[in-house]
C-alpha positions as CSV (number, residue, x, y, z in Angstrom):
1,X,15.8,-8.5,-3.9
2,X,17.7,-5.7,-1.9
3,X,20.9,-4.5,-3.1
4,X,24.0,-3.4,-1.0
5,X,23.2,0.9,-0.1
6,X,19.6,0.4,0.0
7,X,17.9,1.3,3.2
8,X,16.9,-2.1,5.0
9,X,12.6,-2.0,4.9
10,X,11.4,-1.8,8.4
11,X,9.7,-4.3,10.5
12,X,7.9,-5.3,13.1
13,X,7.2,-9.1,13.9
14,X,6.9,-11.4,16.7
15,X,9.7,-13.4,18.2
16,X,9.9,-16.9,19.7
17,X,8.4,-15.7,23.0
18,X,5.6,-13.4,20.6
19,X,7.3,-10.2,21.7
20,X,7.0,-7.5,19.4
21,X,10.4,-6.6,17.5
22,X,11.1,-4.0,15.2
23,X,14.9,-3.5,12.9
24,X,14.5,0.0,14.6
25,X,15.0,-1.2,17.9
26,X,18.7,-2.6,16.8
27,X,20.0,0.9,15.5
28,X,23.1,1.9,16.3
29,X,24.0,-2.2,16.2
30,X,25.2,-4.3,13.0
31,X,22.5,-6.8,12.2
32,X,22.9,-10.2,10.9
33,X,19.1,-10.9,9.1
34,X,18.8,-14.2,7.4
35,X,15.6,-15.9,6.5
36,X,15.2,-19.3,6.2
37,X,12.8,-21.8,4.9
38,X,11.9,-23.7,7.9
39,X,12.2,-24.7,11.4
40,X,13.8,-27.9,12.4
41,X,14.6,-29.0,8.7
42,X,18.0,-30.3,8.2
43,X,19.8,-27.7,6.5
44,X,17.9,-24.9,8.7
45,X,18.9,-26.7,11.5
46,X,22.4,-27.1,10.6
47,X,22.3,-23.2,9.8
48,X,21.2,-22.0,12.7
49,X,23.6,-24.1,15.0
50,X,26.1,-22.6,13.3
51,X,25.2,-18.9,13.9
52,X,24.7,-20.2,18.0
53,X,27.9,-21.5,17.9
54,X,29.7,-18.4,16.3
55,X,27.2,-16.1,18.1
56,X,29.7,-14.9,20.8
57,X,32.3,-13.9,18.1
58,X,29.8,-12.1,16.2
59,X,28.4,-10.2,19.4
60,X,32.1,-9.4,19.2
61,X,31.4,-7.6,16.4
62,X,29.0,-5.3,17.7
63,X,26.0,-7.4,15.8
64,X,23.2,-8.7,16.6
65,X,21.2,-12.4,14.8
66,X,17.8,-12.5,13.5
67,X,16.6,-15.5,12.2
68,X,13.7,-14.9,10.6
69,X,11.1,-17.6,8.7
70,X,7.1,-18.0,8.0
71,X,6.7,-20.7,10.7
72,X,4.9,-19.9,14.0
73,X,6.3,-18.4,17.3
74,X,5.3,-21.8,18.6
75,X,7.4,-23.3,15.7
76,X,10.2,-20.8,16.7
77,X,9.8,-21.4,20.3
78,X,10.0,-25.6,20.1
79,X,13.1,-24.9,17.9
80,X,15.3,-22.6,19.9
81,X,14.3,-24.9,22.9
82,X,15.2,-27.9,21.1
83,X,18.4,-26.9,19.5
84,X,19.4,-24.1,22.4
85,X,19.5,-21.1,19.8
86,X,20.4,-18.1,21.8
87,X,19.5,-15.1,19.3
88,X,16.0,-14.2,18.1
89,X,13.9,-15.8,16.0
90,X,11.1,-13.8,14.1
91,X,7.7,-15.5,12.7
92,X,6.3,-13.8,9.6
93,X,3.4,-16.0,8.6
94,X,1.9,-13.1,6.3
95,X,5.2,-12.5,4.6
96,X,5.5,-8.6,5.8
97,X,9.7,-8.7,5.8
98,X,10.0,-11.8,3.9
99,X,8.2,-9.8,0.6
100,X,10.1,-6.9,1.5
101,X,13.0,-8.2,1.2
102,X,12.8,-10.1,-1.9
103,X,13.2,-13.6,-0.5
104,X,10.0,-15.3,-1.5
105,X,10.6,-16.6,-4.8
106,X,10.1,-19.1,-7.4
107,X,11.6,-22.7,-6.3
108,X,12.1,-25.6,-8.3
109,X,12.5,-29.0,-6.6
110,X,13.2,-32.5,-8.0
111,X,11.0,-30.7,-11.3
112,X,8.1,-29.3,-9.1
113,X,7.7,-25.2,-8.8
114,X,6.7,-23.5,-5.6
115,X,6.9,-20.6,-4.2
116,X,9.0,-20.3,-1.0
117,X,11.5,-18.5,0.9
118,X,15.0,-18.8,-0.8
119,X,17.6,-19.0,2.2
120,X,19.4,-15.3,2.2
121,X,21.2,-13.7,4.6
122,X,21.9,-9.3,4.8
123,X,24.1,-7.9,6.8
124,X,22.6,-4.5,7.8
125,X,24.8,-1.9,9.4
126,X,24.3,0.7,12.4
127,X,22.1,3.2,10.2
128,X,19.9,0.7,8.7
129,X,21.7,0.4,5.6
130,X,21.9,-2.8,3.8
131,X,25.8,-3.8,3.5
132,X,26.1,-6.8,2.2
133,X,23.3,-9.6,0.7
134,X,24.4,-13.1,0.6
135,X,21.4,-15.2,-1.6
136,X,21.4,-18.7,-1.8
137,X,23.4,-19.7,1.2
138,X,24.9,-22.8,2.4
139,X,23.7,-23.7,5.8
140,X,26.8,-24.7,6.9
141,X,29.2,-21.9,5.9
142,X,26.7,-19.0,6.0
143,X,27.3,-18.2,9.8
144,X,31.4,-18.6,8.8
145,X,31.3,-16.1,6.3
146,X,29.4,-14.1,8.1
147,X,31.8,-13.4,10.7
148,X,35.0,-12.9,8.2
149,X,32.5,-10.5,6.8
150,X,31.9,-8.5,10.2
151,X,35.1,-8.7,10.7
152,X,36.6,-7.3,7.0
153,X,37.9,-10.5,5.9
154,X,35.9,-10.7,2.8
């Protein structure tokens, strides 16, 4: 896992409408880049409405959102459609950022083991340096702390 004054490992995946995006193109911006397990599961869900609805106030901030998980752009595009997510959505089906930034771990699960993306969230600042890491989120107050984060409140 990254640690807080690494340099944030650069990308390039396809969003919800399979454009090509790279971290590089958000220098000079804050970036909010939290992975999740999987579209249009309850506590992804719940996440990501959360982050739409604070998305204004974190704009505010001067940052942008990146949702990123393994699922599809097709995945990605039914689920911003469905839910009305208005920030970007990156599909990493070979696990290119999701490896490189030390999400895809060991899981356990009413006693069975996988491997799987454990729900993280960095906060990664104009110069492409990680800032903060936040593993093992709650869906619900991740997009929350975020923003009292941006905004030096924690």
């Amino acid at each position: 896992m990254l640690e807080v004054g690494m340099k944030a490992p650069e990308f390039t995946l396809q969003d919800q409408d399979g454009r090509e995006v790279s971290l590089a193109d958000f220098l000079g911006k804050k970036v909010v880049l939290y992975f999740y397990p999987k579209d249009s599961t309850p506590g992804c869900t719940r996440q990501a409405c959360a982050f739409a609805g604070s998305l204004s106030e974190i704009k505010a901030q001067g940052a942008v959102v990146l949702g990123v998980s393994k699922d599809s752009v097709a995945s990605h595009r039914k689920f911003a459609d469905k839910y009305g997510l208005p920030f970007t959505l990156l599909s990493d089906p070979q696990l290119e950022a999701i490896q490189a930034y030390g999400v895809w771990q060991e899981k356990k699960l009413y006693g069975k083991v996988s491997m799987g993306v454990v729900r993280t969230t960095f906060l990664i600042d104009e110069e492409g340096m990680v800032t903060a890491v936040m593993p093992k989120v709650k869906p619900d107050a991740n997009a929350a702390d975020v923003l009292a984060m941006l905004k030096g409140e924690k």
